[in-house]
C-alpha positions as CSV (number, residue, x, y, z in Angstrom):
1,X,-24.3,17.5,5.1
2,X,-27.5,19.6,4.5
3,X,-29.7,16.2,4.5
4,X,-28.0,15.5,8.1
5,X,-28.6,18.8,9.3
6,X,-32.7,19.2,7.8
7,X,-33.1,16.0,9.5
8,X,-32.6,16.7,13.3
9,X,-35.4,16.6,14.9
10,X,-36.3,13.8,13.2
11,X,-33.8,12.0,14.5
12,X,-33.7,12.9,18.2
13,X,-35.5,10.1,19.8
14,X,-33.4,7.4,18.0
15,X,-32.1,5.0,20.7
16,X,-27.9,5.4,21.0
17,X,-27.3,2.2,19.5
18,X,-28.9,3.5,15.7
19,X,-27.3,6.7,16.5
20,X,-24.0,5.1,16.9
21,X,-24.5,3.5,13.9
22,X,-25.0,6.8,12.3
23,X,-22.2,8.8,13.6
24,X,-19.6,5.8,12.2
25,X,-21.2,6.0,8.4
26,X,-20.8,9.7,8.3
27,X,-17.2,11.1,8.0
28,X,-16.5,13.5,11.4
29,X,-17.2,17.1,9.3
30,X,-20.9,16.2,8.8
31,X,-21.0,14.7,12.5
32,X,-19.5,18.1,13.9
33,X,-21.5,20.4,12.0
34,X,-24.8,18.7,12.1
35,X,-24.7,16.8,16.1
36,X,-22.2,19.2,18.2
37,X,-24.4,21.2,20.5
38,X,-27.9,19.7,19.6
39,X,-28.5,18.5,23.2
40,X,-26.2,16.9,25.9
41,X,-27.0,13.6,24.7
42,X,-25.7,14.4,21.1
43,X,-22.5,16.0,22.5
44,X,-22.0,12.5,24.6
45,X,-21.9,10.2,21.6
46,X,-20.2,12.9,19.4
47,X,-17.1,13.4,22.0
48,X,-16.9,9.5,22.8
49,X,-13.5,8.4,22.9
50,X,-14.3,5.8,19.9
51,X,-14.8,8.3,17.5
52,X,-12.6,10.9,18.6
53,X,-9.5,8.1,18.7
54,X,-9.5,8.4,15.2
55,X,-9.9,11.6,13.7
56,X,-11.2,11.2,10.1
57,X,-11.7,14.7,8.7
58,X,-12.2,13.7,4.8
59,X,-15.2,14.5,2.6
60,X,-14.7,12.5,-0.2
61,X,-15.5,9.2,1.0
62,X,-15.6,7.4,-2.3
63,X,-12.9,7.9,-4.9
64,X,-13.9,6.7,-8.1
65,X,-11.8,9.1,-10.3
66,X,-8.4,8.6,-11.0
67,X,-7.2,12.1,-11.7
68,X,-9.3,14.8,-9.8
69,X,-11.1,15.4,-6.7
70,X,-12.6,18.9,-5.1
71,X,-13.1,18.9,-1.5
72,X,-16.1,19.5,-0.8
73,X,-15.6,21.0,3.1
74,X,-17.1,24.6,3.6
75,X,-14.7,26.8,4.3
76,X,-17.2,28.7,7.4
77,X,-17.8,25.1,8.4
78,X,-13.6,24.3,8.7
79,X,-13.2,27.3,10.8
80,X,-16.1,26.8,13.0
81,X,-14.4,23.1,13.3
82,X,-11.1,24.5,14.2
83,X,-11.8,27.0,16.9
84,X,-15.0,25.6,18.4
85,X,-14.7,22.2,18.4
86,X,-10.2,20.6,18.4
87,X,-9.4,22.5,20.8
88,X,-11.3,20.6,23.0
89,X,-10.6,16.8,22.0
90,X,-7.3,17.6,20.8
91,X,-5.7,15.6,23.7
92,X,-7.8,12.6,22.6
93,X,-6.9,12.2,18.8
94,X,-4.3,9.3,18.0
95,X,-5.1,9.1,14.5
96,X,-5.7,11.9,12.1
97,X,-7.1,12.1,8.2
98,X,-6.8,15.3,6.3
99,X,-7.3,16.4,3.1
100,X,-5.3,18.8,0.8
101,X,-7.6,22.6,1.6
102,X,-8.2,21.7,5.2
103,X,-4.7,20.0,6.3
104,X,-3.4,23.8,7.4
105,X,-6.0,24.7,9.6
106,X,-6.8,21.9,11.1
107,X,-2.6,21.7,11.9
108,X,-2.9,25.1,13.2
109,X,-5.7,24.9,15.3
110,X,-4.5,22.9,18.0
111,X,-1.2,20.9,18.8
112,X,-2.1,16.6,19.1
113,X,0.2,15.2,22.1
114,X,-0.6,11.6,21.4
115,X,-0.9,11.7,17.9
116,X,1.0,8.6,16.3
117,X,-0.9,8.0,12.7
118,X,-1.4,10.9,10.0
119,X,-3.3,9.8,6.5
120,X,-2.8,12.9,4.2
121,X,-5.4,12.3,1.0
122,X,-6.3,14.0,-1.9
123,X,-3.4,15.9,-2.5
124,X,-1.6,17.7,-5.2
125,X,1.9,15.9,-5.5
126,X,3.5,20.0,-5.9
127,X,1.2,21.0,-3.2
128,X,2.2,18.6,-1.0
129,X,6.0,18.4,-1.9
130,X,6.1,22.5,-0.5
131,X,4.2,21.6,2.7
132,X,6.6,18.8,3.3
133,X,9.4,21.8,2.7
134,X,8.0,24.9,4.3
135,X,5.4,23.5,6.8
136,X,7.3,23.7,9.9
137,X,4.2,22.2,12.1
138,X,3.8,19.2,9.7
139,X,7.4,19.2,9.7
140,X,8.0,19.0,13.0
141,X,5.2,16.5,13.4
142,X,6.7,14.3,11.2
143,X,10.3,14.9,12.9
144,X,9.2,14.1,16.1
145,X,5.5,12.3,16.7
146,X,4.5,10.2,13.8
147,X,4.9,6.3,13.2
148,X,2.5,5.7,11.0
149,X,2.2,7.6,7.3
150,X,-0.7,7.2,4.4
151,X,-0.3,9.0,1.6
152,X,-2.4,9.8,-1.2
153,X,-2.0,11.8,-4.2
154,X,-3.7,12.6,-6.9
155,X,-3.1,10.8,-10.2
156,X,-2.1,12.8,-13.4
157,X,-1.2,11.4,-16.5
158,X,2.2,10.5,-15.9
159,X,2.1,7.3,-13.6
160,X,5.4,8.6,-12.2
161,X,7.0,11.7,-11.5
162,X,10.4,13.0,-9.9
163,X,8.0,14.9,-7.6
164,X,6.4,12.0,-6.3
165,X,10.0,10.4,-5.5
166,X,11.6,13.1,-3.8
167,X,8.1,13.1,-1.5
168,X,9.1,9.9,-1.0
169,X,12.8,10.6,-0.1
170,X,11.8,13.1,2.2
171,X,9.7,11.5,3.8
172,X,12.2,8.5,4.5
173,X,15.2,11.4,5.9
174,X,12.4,13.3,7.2
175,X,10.3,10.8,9.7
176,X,12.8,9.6,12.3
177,X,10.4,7.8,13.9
178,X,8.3,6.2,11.4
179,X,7.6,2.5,10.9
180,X,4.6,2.3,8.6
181,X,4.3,4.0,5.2
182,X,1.8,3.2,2.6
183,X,3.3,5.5,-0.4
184,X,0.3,5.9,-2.8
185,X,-1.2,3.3,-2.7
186,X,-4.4,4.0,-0.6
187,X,-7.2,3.5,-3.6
188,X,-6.9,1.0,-6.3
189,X,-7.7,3.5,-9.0
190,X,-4.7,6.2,-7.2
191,X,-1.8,4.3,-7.3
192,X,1.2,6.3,-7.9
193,X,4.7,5.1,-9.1
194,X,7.9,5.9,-7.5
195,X,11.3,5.9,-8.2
196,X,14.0,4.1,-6.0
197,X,16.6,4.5,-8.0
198,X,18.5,7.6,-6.1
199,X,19.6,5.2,-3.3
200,X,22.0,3.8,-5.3
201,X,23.9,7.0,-4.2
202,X,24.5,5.1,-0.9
203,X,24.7,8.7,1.0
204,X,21.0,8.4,2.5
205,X,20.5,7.6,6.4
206,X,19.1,4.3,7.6
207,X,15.4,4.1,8.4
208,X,13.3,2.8,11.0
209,X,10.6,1.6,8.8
210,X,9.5,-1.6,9.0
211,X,6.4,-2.2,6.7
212,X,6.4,-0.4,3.6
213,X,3.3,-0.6,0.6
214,X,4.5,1.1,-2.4
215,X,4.4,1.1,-6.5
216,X,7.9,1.3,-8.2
217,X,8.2,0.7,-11.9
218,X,10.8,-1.7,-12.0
219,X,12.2,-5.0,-10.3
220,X,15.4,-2.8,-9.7
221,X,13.9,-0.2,-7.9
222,X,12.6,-3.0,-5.6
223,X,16.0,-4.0,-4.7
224,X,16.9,-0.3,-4.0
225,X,14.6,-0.7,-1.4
226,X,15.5,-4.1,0.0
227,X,19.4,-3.3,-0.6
228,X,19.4,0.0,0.6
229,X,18.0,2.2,3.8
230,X,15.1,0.0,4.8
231,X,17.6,-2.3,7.0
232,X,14.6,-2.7,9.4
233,X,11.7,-3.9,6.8
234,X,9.9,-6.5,8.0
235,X,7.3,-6.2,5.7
236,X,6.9,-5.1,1.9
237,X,3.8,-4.8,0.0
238,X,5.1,-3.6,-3.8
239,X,3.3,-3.9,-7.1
240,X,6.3,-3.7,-9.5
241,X,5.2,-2.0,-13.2
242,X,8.1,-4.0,-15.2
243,X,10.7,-6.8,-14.6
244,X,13.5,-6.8,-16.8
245,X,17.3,-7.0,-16.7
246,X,19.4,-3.9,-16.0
247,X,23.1,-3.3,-16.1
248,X,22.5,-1.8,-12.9
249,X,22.0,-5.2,-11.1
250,X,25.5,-6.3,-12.4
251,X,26.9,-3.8,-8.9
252,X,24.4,-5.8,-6.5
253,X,25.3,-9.0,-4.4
254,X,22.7,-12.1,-5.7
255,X,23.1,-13.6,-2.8
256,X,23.1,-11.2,0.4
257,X,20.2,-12.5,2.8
258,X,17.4,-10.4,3.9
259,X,17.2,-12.6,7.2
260,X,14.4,-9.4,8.3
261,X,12.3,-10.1,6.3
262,X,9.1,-12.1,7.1
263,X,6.3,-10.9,4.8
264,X,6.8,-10.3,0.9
265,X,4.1,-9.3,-1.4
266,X,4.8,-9.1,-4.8
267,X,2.4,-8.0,-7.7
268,X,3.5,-7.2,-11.4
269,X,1.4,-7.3,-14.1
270,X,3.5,-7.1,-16.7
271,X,4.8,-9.9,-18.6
272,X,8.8,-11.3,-18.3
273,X,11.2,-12.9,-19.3
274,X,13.1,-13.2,-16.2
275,X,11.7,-14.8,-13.6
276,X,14.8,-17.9,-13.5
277,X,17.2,-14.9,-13.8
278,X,15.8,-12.6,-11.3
279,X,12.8,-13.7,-9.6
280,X,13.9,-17.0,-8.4
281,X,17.1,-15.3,-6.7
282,X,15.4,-12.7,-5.0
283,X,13.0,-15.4,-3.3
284,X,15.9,-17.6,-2.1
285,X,17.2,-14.6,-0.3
286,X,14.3,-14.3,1.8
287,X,15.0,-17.1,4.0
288,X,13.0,-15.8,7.2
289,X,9.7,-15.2,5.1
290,X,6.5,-16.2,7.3
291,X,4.2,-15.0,4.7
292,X,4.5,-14.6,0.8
293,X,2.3,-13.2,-2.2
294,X,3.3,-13.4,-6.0
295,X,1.2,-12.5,-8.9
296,X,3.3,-13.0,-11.6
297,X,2.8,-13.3,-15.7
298,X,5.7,-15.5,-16.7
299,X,7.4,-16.1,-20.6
300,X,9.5,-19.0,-21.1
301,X,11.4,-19.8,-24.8
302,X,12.2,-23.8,-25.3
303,X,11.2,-24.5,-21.2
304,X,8.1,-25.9,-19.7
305,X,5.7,-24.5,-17.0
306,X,6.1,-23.4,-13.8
307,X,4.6,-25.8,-11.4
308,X,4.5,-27.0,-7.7
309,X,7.8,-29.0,-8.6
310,X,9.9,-26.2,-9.5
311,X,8.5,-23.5,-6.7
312,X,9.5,-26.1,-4.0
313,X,12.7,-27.0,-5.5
314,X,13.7,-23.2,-6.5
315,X,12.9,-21.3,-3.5
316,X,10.3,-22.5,-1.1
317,X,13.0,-25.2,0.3
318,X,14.8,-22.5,1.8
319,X,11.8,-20.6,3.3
320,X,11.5,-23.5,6.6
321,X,9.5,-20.5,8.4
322,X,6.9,-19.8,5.8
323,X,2.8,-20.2,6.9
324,X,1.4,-18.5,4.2
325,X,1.4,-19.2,0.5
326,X,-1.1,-16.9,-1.8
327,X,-0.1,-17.0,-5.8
328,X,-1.2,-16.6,-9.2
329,X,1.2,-17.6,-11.7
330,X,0.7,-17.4,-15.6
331,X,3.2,-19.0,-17.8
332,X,3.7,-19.0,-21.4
333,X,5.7,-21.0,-23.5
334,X,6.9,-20.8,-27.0
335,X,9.3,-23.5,-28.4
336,X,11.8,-21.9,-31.0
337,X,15.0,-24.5,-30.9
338,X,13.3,-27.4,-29.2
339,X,9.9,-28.9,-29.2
340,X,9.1,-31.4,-26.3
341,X,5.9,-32.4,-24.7
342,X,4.0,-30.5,-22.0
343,X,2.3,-31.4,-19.2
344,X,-1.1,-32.0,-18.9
345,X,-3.3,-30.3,-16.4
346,X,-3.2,-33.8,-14.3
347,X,0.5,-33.6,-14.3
348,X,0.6,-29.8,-12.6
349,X,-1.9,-30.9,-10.1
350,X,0.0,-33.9,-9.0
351,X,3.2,-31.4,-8.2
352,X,1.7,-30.0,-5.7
353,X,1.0,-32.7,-3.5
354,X,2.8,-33.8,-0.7
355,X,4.3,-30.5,-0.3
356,X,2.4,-28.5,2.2
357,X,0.9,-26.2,-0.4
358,X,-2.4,-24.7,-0.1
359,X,-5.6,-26.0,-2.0
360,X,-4.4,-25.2,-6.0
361,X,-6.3,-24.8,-9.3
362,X,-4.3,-25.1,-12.6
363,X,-5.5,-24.6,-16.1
364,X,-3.1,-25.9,-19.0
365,X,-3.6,-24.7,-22.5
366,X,-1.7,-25.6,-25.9
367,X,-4.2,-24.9,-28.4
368,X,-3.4,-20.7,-27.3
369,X,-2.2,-19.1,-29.9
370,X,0.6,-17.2,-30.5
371,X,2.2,-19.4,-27.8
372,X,2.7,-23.5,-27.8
373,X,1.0,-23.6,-24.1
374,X,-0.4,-21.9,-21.3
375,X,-0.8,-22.9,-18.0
376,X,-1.9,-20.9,-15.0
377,X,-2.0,-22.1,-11.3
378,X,-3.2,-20.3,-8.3
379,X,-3.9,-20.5,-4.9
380,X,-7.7,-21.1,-3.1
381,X,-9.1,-19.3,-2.0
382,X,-8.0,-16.9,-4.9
383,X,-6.7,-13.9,-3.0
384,X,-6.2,-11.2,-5.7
């Protein structure tokens, strides 16, 4: 900010084209304190609509830890922001980004008629949790304006906490309105998990939302979601921690269709077991899906890899509206019954033609110990 501001004059007869280019690398605190009220000019470029649209009020630009971050605002600098400065382009701001120490005032200092997007960053799960309870601005703002939701909390050690999932089932009985929530997972080094597992109650409300990017910590807590409130989901972005059978899938219809459905990403980076048990159904329910992602590490005991063969035949017959393909699939096999031959990386690249896939690469292995092969196939160009 200090740089900005020693700078100036040196800066005054740059044509408005570099000092456009300016104004967009710098985050709105540094523009406010260092251009507002230089000359008329300044103020013009400042106040344009473009930048004002969005209203990004975050210092920490890059997040490269995963647990801590100070904001680095002045507090003088916040309040000369707040009284000087909103109250005149509050009218103008459809988008807003706010940090933990400067979401209050900068709430309070003005009210945002056509606000529809709110990005709250860099906050303490607690900290925000009490907001979300006693705030009655944010509250209300929340209740009655916004549509779209980011949220980003800081990462502790725990990768979950109940804190985290009641934000998250407040939020849901909380925004009548809202349609696009990405729940913690703004920054690849700040993901935060959450727990589904409440719906099972059945007492919650039905939501609006219909695009949802979130980390759960178990294939069962994605079903919560696609089985419970989120009757409108059109689109779900999920990286799932674990995939593993649960006696509480035994309660859940297999076989009910999620005909809303049109975009499924699905990441999990931990190995399983059950991807014919409980993979393969969930897919086949989706039979309106335009668009689909899986990243998915795959064991198999006495059974053979997963190849363009099986994906058609499993689930991708039923999908007659997909366009979009993207996948990485890794799958290990050990033989403890049976022993049979497996195919060669010729055979997995011949079953995947003819079948409207994208371009593939496979890689077959069965000299990888501790398992009898390997094979991994995946999409080009290789979107993960």
């Amino acid at each position: 900010m200090s740089n900005l501001n020693n700078n100036r004059l040196n800066i005054l007869d740059l044509p408005d084209e570099i000092l456009c280019l300016i104004i967009e690398k710098l985050n709105m605190v540094d523009v406010f304190y260092s251009l507002v009220n230089v000359n008329q000019r300044f103020n013009r470029l400042v106040f344009d609509s473009l930048y004002i649209h969005h209203l990004n009020m975050r210092t920490i630009m890059n997040i490269n830890s995963s647990y801590d971050q100070t904001s680095l605002i002045d507090p003088k600098v916040l309040s000369r922001i707040c009284k000087k400065i909103i109250p005149g382009i509050h009218s103008h701001v459809h988008k807003l980004t706010v940090e933990e120490y400067s979401m209050k005032q900068i709430l309070l200092a003005s009210n945002y008629p056509p606000l529809y997007s709110l990005s709250l960053i860099n906050f303490q799960a607690e900290t925000l949790y009490e907001y979300l309870i006693d705030n009655l601005i944010l509250r209300d703002l929340l209740a009655k304006q916004i549509r779209h939701l980011n949220i980003d909390m800081k990462k502790t050690r725990e990768q979950s906490s109940i804190t985290v999932s009641k934000i998250f089932e407040l939020i849901l009985s909380l925004c009548k309105n809202l349609t696009v929530l990405n729940s913690c997972d703004m920054f690849p080094t700040r993901k935060r998990v959450i727990q589904t597992l409440y719906m099972l109650r059945g007492n919650y409300t039905p939501s609006a939302l219909t695009k949802l990017k979130i980390n759960v910590p178990s294939l069962t807590d994605c079903l919560c979601l696609l089985d419970g409130p989120l009757v409108c989901l059109s689109t779900l972005i999920i990286n799932v921690l674990c995939i593993y059978h649960s006696d509480i899938l035994e309660a859940r219809d297999p076989t009910k269709k999620l005909p809303n459905l049109k975009c499924f990403s699905f990441t999990s980076f931990g190995h399983t077991y059950e991807y014919d048990n409980l993979i393969v159904p969930l897919l086949c329910r989706m039979i309106n899906l335009e668009e689909l992602k899986l990243y998915l590490l795959v064991r198999r005991m006495d059974s053979t890899y997963i190849d363009g063969y099986q994906l058609y035949d499993q689930f991708l017959i039923y999908m007659t509206q997909l366009k979009k393909f993207t996948f990485y699939i890794k799958t290990e096999v050990s033989f403890q019954t049976v022993r049979f031959e497996l195919p060669t990386n010729e055979d997995i690249q011949r079953s995947f033609i003819g079948r409207r896939y994208p371009r593939v690469t496979s890689y077959a292995n069965t000299q990888s110990v501790p398992f009898d092969g390997v094979c991994h196939i995946y999409s080009l160009p290789y979107g993960f």
